[in-house]
N, C-alpha and C positions, 0 to 999 in steps of 0.2 A: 504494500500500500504506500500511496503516494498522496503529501501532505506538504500544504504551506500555511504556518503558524506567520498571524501579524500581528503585530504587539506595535504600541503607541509608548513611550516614554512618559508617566504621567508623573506619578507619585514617586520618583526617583528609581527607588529599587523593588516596589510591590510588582510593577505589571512584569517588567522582563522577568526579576526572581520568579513569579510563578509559571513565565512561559517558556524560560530555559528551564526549571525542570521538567516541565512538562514536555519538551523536545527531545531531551534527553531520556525519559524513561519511555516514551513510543518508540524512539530510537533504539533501546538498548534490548527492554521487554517485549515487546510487540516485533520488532524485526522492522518498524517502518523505515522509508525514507523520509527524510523530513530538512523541510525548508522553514528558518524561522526568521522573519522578515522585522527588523528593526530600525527605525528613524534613529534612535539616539544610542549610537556604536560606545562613544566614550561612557555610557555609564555600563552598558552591557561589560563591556572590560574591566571593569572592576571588581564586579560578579564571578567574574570569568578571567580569570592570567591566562594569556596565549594570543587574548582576542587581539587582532589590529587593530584600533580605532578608525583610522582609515581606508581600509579596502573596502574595497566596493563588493568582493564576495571569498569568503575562506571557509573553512572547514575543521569545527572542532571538537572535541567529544563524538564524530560521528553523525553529527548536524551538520549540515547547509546553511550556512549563516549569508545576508541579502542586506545589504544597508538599504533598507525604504527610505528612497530619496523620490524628488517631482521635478520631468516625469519619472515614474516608476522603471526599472529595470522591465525589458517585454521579454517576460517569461511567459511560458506556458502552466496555464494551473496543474496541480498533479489532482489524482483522486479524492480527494478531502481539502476543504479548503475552513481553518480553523482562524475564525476573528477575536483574538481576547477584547470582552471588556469593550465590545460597540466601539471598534477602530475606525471601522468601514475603509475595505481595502481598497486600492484604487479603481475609478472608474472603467477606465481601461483593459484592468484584470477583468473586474466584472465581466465587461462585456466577452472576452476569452472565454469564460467562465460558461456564457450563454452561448459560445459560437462550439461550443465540444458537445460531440455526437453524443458521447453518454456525460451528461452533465456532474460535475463534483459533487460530492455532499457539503451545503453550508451549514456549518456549525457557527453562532456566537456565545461563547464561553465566559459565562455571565460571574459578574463578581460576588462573593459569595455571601451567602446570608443564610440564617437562620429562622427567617421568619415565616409564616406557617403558610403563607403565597406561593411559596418559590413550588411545595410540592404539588400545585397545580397548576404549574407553569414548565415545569419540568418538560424537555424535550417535546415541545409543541412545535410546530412548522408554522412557519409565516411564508404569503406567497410575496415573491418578488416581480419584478418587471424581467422580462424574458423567458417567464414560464421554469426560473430558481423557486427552490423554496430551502428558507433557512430555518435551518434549529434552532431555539434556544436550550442551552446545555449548562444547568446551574446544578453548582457545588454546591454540598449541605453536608449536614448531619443526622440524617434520616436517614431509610432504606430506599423512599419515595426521591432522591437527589440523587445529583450524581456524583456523593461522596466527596472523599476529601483526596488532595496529592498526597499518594506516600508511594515510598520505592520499594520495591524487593527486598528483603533482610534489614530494614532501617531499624526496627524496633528492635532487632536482636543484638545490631552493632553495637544500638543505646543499651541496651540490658549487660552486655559484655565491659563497656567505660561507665556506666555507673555503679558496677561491681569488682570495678579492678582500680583501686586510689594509686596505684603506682601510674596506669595508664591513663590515667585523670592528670597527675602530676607533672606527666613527660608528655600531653600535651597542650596544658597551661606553659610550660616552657619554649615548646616549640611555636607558639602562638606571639612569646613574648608579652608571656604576662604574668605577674607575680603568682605562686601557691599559694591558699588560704594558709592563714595557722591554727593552729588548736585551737576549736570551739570558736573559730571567725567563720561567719556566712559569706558565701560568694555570690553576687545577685548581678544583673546587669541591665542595663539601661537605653532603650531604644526607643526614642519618641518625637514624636513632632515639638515644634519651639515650644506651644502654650501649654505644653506639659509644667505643672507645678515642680520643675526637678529640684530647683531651689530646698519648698519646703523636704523635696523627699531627702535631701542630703544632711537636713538639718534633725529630722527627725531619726534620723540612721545614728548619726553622731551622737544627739544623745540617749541613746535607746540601751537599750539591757547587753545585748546581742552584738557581738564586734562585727561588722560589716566590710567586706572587700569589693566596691562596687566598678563594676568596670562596663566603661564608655567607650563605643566607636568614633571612629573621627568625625565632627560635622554636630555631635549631638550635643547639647549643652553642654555650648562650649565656656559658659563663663564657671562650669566646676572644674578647677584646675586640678590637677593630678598631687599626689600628697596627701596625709592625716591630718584629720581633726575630732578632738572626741574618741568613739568610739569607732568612726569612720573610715578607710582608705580609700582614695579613688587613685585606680589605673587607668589609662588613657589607653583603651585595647587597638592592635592595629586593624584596618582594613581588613576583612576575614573574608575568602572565600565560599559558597553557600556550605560546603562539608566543612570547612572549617565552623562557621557560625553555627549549625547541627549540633557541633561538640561542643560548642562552648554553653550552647542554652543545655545540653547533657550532663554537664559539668555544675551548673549551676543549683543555685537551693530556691534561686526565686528570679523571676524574668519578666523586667517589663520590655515589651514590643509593643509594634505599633503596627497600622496598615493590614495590609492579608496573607504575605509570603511567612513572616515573622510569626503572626499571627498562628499559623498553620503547625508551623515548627515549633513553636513550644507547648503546642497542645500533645503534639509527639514527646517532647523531652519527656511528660509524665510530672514537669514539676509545677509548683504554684508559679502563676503567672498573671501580670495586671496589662491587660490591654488597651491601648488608645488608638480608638479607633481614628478613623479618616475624617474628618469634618466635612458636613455634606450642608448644603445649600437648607433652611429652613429645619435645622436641628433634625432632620433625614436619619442620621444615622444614631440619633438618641434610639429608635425607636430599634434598628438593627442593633445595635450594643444591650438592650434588653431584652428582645428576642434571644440572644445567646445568651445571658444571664440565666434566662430561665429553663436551659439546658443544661448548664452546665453547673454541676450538684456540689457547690462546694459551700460552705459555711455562712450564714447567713453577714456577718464582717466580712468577708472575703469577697463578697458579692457589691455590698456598700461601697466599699473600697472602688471598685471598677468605676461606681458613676460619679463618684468624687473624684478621681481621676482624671475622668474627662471631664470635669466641672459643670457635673449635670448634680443632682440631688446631693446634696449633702457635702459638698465642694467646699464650704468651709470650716468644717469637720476632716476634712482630709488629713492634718496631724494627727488629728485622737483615732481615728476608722485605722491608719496605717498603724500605730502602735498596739491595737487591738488585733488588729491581725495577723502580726506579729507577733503576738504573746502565746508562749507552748500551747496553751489550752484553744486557742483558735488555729496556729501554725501546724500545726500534726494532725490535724484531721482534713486541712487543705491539702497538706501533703499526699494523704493516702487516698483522697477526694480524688486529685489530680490524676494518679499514675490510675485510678479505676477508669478515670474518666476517657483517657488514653486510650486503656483495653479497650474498653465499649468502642470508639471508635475505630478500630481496627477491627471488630467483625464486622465490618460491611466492605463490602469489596474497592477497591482505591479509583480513583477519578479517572485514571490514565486507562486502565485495564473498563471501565465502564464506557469511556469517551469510544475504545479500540472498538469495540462490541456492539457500539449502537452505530457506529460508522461504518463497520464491516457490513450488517444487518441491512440499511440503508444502501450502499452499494451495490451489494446484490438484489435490493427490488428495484435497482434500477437499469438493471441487465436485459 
């Protein structure tokens, strides 16, 4: 099978992060060919060491890589034509798309939510102009979606680094970043600006619990690397997506943000505080409670989320964070979390659902 993935450069690192995985695991699991068509090459490289920023077309992991420039490179569509995220590929292609004797399957691979819509909206056809008709193909956490990105043996890699502190140890080193010490937490830190990180550094420091907080580059930047209190911040390098995997594997507690990140510390298994995306009309208050109310963790643990994003309780956000924090809330988040994980692992993964309805769909169109 034959596939071109296009991804728009929005949100920095959410849209490509989930469309290079998702090239990479059709590519690797599925057997596809796959073309993943990128506007913004320089951030894709930083995701990715190897990438050029500049060519106009290379080959990595086993992908097809296409910098979407205007006009578009005149390719021909392959078998499956994948839009992340309402890109809308080129007109041009389009029209390719309509001029092929057995036409593609269009898929748009909608951004993911939780809310109780998505499973009746799930892979419905929409017709198009030229007698196309596209998919929509939404992620979720139901049986009724189309699940969530995970790889082959991911779970078992993470099972194997967070039962081995030596392999935990060596590679916090090779990551270039400090080991906890005895009875210090390792948390990390990944959010949009209007994140309150301020208060969160302030409330780390003087909290019960020694704290190793480590930051990627670009993210509150005015927490300078260095202790205070009970506090340490590391200023983490630029990580790779398997690098970043390990590092939220490594961790006791993970704030992310967006939906790649998002994705992957619901895998880690550990407590995790999400900020979401900011949408037009408090939009995504409503998606961030929609997953609240799946996700079975402590009723402080929950709080914490919307005070986070400075929804309810936002100026409560010191005391909900040290509540949450406290053993008697912290350890039942913990084993909350890693349940939470499993559950979402018996349902079969995005990539292997996406393969199977596109396969399915191909041949009724034989």
């Amino acid at each position: 099978m034959r596939a071109d993935i296009f991804c728009r450069v929005i949100d920095n690192y959410g849209d490509i992060g989930v469309c290079w995985r998702l090239a990479r695991q059709l590519a690797r699991e599925h057997g596809w060919r796959v073309r993943l068509w990128v506007d913004d090459l320089p951030v894709m490289a930083r995701l990715a060491p190897g990438i050029d920023p500049k060519a106009a077309a290379q080959r990595a992991d086993g992908v097809d890589i296409v910098h979407w420039t205007r006009p578009a490179p005149p390719l021909e569509p392959g078998d499956v034509v994948i839009e992340a995220f309402a890109c809308d590929p080129p007109a041009e292609f389009v029209q390719r798309m309509q001029d092929q004797v057995r036409p593609p399957v269009w898929v748009n691979l909608e951004y993911l939510s939780a809310e109780a819509w998505v499973e009746n909206c799930h892979a419905l056809p929409s017709p198009q102009p030229g007698g196309l008709r596209k998919y929509f193909f939404f992620p979720g956490f139901t049986p009724a979606t189309g699940g969530l990105l995970r790889e082959r043996g991911l779970l078992a890699e993470r099972d194997a680094l967070q039962a081995d502190p030596a392999a935990r140890a060596a590679f916090l080193r090779d990551a270039g970043l400090p080991e906890p010490r005895d009875g210090e937490r390792l948390a990390t830190l990944f959010c949009y600006p209007d994140a309150p990180a301020s208060t969160l550094a302030d409330v780390l420091a003087d909290g019960d619990t020694p704290t190793l907080l480590a930051i990627p580059p670009g993210v509150a930047p005015y927490l300078a690397a260095g202790a205070r209190g009970r506090l340490r911040i590391a200023r983490a390098p630029f990580l790779p997506q398997a690098g970043y995997d390990r590092l939220l594997w490594s961790a006791d507690l993970n704030f992310v943000r967006g939906e790649d990140s998002f994705i992957r510390a619901q895998w880690a298994g550990r407590p995790m505080v999400w900020h979401i995306y900011p949408q037009a009309e408090a939009a995504h208050v409503d998606k961030l409670h929609a997953w609240l109310r799946r996700y079975p963790v402590p009723a402080a643990a929950s709080a914490l989320q919307t005070a986070w994003n400075g929804d309810a309780g936002a100026a409560r956000f010191p005391q909900l964070l040290a509540e949450a924090l406290s053993p008697a809330v912290f350890e039942p988040w913990r084993k909350a979390a890693h349940a939470w994980s499993d559950t979402l692992a018996t349902q079969p993964d995005l990539a292997t659902q996406l393969a199977g309805f596109c396969t399915a769909r191909q041949e009724n169109h034989a």
